[in-house]
C-alpha positions in Angstrom: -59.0 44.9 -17.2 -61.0 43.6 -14.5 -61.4 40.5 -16.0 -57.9 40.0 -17.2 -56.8 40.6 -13.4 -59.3 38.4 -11.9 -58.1 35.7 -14.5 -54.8 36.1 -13.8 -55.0 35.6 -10.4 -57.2 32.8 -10.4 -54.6 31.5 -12.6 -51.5 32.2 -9.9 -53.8 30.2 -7.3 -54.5 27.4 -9.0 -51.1 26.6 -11.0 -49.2 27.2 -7.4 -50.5 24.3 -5.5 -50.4 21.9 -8.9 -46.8 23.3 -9.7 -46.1 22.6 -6.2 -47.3 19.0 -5.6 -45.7 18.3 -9.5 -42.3 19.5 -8.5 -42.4 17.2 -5.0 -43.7 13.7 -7.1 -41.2 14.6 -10.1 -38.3 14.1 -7.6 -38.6 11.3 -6.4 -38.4 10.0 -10.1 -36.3 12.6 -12.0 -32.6 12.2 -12.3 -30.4 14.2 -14.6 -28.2 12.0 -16.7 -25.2 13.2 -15.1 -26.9 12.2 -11.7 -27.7 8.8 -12.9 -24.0 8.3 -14.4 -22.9 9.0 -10.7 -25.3 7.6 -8.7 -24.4 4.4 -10.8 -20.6 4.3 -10.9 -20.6 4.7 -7.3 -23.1 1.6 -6.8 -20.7 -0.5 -9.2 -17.0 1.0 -8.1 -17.3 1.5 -4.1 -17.6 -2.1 -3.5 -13.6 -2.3 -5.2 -12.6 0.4 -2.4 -11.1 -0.6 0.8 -10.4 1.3 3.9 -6.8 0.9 5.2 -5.6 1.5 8.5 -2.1 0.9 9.9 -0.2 0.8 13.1 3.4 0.7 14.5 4.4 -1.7 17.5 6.3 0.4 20.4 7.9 -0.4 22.9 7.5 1.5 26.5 10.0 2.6 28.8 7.8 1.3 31.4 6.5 -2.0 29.9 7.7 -4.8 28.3 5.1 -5.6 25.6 5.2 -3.7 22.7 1.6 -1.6 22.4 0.3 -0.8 18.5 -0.1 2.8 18.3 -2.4 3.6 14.8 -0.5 5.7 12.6 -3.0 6.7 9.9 -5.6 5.9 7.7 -6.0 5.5 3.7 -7.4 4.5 0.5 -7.3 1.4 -1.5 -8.9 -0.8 -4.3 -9.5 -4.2 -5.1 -7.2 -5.3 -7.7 -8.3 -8.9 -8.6 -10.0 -12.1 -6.9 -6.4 -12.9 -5.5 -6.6 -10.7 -2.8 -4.4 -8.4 -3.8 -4.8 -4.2 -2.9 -3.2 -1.1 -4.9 -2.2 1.6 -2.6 0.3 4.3 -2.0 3.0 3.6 -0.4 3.1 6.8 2.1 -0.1 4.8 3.1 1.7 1.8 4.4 5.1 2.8 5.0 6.8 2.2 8.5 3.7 -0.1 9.3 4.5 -3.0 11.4 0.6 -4.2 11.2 -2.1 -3.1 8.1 -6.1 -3.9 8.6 -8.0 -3.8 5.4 -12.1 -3.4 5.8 -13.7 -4.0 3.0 -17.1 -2.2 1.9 -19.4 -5.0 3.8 -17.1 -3.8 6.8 -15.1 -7.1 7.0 -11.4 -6.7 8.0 -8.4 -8.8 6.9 -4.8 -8.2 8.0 -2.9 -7.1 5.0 0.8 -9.0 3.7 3.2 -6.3 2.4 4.3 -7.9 -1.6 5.9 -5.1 -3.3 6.3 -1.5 -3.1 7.8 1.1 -5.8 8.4 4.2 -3.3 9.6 6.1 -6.8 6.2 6.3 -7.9 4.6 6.1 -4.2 2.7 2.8 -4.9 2.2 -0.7 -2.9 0.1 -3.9 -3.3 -1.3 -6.1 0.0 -2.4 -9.1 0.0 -5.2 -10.2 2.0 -6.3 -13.8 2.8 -10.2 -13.3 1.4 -12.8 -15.3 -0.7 -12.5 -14.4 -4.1 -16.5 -14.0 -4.2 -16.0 -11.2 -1.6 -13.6 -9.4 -3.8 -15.1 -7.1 -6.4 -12.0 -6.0 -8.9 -12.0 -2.8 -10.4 -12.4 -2.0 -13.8 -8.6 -0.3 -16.1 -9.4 2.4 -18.3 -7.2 3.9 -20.1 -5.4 7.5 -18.9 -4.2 8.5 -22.6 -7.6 9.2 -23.6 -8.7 11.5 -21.0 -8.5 15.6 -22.0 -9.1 18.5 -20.1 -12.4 19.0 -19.0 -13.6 15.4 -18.9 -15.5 14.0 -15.8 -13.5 12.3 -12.7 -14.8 10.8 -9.8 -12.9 9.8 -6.8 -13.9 7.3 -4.1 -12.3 7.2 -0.9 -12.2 7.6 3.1 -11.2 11.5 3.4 -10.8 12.0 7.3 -11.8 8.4 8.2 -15.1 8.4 6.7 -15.9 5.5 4.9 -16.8 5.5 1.2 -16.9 8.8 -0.1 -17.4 10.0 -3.4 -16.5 13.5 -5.0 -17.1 14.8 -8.5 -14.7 17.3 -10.9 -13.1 17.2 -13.8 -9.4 16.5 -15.3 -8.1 20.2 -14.8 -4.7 19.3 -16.3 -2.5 16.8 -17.9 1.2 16.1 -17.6 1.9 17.3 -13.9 5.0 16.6 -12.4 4.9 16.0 -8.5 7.8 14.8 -6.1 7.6 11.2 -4.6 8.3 10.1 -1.0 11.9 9.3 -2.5 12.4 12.8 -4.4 12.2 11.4 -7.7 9.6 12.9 -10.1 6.5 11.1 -10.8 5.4 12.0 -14.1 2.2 12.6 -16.4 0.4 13.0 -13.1 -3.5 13.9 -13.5 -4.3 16.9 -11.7 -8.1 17.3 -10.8 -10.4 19.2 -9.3 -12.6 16.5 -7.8 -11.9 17.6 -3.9 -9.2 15.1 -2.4 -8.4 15.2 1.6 -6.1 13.1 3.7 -7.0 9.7 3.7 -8.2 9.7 0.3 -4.9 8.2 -0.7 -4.3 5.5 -2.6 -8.1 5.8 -3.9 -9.7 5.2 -7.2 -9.9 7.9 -9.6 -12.5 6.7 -11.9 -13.8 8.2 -15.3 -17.0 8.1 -16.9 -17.7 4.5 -17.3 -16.3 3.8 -13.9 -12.8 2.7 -15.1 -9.9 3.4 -12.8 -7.7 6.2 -15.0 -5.6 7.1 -11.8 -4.8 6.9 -7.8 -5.1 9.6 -5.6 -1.7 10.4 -4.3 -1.3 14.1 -3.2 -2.9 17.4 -3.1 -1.6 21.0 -3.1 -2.7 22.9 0.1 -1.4 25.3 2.7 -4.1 24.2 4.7 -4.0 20.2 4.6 -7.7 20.1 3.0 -8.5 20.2 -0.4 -8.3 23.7 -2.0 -9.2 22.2 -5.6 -5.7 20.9 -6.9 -5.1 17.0 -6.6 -2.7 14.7 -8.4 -3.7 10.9 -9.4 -1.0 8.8 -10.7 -1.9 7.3 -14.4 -3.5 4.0 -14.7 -1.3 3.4 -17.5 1.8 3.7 -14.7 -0.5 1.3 -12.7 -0.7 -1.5 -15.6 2.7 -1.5 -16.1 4.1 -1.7 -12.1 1.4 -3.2 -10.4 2.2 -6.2 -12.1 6.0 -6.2 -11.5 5.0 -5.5 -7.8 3.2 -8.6 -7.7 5.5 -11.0 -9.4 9.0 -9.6 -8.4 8.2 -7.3 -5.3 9.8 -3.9 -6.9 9.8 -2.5 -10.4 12.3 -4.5 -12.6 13.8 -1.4 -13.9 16.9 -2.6 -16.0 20.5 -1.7 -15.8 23.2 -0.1 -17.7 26.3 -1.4 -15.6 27.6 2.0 -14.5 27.8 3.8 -10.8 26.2 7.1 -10.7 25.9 9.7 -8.5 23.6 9.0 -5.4 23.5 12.9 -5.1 23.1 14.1 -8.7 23.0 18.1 -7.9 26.1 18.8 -6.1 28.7 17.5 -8.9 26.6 19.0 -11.4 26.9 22.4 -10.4 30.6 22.3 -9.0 31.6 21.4 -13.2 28.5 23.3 -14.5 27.5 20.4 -16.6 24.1 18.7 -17.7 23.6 15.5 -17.5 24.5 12.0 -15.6 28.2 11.7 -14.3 29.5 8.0 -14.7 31.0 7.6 -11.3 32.3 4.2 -12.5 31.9 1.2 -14.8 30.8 -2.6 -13.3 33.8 -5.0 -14.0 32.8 -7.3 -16.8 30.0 -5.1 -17.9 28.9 -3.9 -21.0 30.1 -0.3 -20.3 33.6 -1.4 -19.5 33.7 -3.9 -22.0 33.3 -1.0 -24.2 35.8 1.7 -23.2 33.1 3.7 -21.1 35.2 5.5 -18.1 34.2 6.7 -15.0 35.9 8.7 -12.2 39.7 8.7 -12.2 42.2 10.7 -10.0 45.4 13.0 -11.9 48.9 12.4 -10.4 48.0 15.6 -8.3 45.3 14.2 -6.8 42.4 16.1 -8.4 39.1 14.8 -9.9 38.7 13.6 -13.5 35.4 13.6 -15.4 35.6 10.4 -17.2 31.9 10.0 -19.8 28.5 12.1 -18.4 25.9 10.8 -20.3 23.4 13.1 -22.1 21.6 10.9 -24.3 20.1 7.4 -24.2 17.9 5.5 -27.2 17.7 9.2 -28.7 16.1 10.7 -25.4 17.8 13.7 -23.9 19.5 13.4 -20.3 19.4 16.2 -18.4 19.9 14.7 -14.7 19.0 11.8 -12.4 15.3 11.4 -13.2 15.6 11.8 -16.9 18.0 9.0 -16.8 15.4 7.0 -14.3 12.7 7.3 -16.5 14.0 6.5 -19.7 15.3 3.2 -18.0 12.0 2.4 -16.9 10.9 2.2 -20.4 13.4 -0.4 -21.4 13.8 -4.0 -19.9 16.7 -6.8 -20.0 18.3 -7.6 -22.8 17.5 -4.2 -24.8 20.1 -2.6 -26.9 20.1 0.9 -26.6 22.7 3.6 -27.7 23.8 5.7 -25.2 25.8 9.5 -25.9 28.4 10.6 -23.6 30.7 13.6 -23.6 34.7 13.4 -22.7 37.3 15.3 -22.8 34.8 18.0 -25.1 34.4 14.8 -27.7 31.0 12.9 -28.1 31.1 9.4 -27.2 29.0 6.5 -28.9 28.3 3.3 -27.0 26.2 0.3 -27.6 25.5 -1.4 -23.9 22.8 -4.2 -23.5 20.6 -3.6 -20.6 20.9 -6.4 -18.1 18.1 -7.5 -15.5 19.0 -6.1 -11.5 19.9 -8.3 -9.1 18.0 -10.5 -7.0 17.5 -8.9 -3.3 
């Protein structure tokens, strides 16, 4: 026993010291794979992340130049060698003047060349070297699942370049945009997300963009684990419309509807989008399609409320919205109204919206 003590002890003193100077060299070498996968899709994806800052120009009662009072700060991210930067649009909105600072901590003043407020996105432009600009990387948001790693860079609180770590919690969230219509197949994560973050990368596993930041749910204002990125898919498809066009070039039907969907809704107890009125020369009035119309007493007439469009259920404003935005000019859909308790069948080309 004596022996087997004295052994055992001599053991503990000499393994303590060589565990201890072992563990100590081992980390400054040792990385788990999951730490190497960050440590290197930070190095390649913060350089495509951009600081934004914006200001208003007032005007004092006392003087007569107008002073610029900052208004906020936010996220962006490098979307090619044009100069051209993905943001939210609650970022930039009511800015008379936007600075963009790149990673190297140059700063450009930003041009304003589209903005889509429906799905709370913008693109800038800055005047910069296309060797400065490092673009970042599409993936592709249908392949994510629950449970799959996310990583978000951004500037949470005004400090620059900061990355957090979760996973996809859910798929398929609807949030409200700055214009009340729903945004749609919103990425919910629990990477934390804090003011200024917006209009951030959300990057997967390879370091591909698969969203941007654009909200989180907290009584407090911080991050309590629940964020929302916007799709990338979204991205690929607006982005460039944003660019070329300066809004979303959602096509039309060539009907007036309600600009407050709820109210007539609920006074008829009826689902689905009232036709205010038919375009002159349109395809809907070309058609028969009818509108609003007035009795010889004076009272409202339901004329067609649409309910279905290219086989897609209408239920209300943002149903009807977002099957648009799946179509473009020149598209011939079938659209289903109901009249006068008889189903209605039109044909109506889409046509392109008019220029601003």
């Amino acid at each position: 026993m004596r022996v087997l003590k004295s052994f055992g002890i001599g053991l503990l003193l000499v393994c303590i010291p060589f565990f201890g100077i072992a563990q100590e060299a081992d980390y400054r070498k040792f990385k788990t794979n999951d730490e190497e996968n960050n440590i290197e899709i930070f190095k390649r994806a913060s350089p495509s992340v951009v600081h934004i800052t914006n200001s208003r120009l007032v005007r004092s009662f006392y003087a007569l130049n107008p002073q610029e009072v900052p208004q906020g700060t936010g996220t962006g991210f490098i979307w090619d060698k044009e100069g051209y930067i993905v943001t939210n649009f609650h970022v930039v909105q009511q800015a008379n003047v936007v600075t963009v600072t790149l990673q190297d901590g140059t700063s450009y003043e930003a041009v304003p060349v589209g903005s889509d407020p429906d799905k709370d996105l913008a693109v800038l432009r800055i005047n910069a070297p296309g060797s400065e600009l490092s673009p970042v990387g599409l993936g592709d948001s249908s392949l994510l699942e629950v449970g799959r790693k996310v990583i978000a860079i951004g500037n949470p609180f005004g400090l620059d370049t900061t990355m957090t770590v979760g996973v996809v919690s859910a798929l398929g969230r609807e949030i409200d945009s700055i214009s009340r219509r729903k945004i749609r197949d919103v990425i919910q994560t629990d990477a934390a997300i804090n003011p200024g973050n917006s209009g951030g990368p959300l990057l997967n596993s390879l370091g591909q963009l698969v969203g941007v930041n654009t909200a989180i749910y907290s009584p407090s204002g911080a991050s309590s684990g629940i964020g929302f990125a916007i799709p990338v898919n979204t991205i690929k498809r607006i982005i460039p419309e944003l660019i070329a066009y300066g809004r979303v070039q959602t096509p039309i039907l060539g009907i007036t509807h309600i600009p407050q969907p709820d109210y007539y809704r609920e006074l008829w107890g009826i689902e689905g989008v009232i036709v205010m009125d038919v375009v002159p020369g349109a395809d809907p009035a070309r058609v028969g399609m009818r509108g609003l119309s007035r009795t010889q007493l004076g009272r409202i007439q339901l004329g067609d409320v649409i309910f279905e469009i290219a086989g897609q259920a209408v239920s209300n404003e943002d149903d009807y919205a977002n099957i648009m935005e799946q179509h473009r000019a020149g598209d011939v859909i079938k659209i289903k109204t109901r009249r006068d308790n008889l189903v209605m069948e039109y044909d109506i080309e889409l046509k392109a919206p008019p220029d601003r």
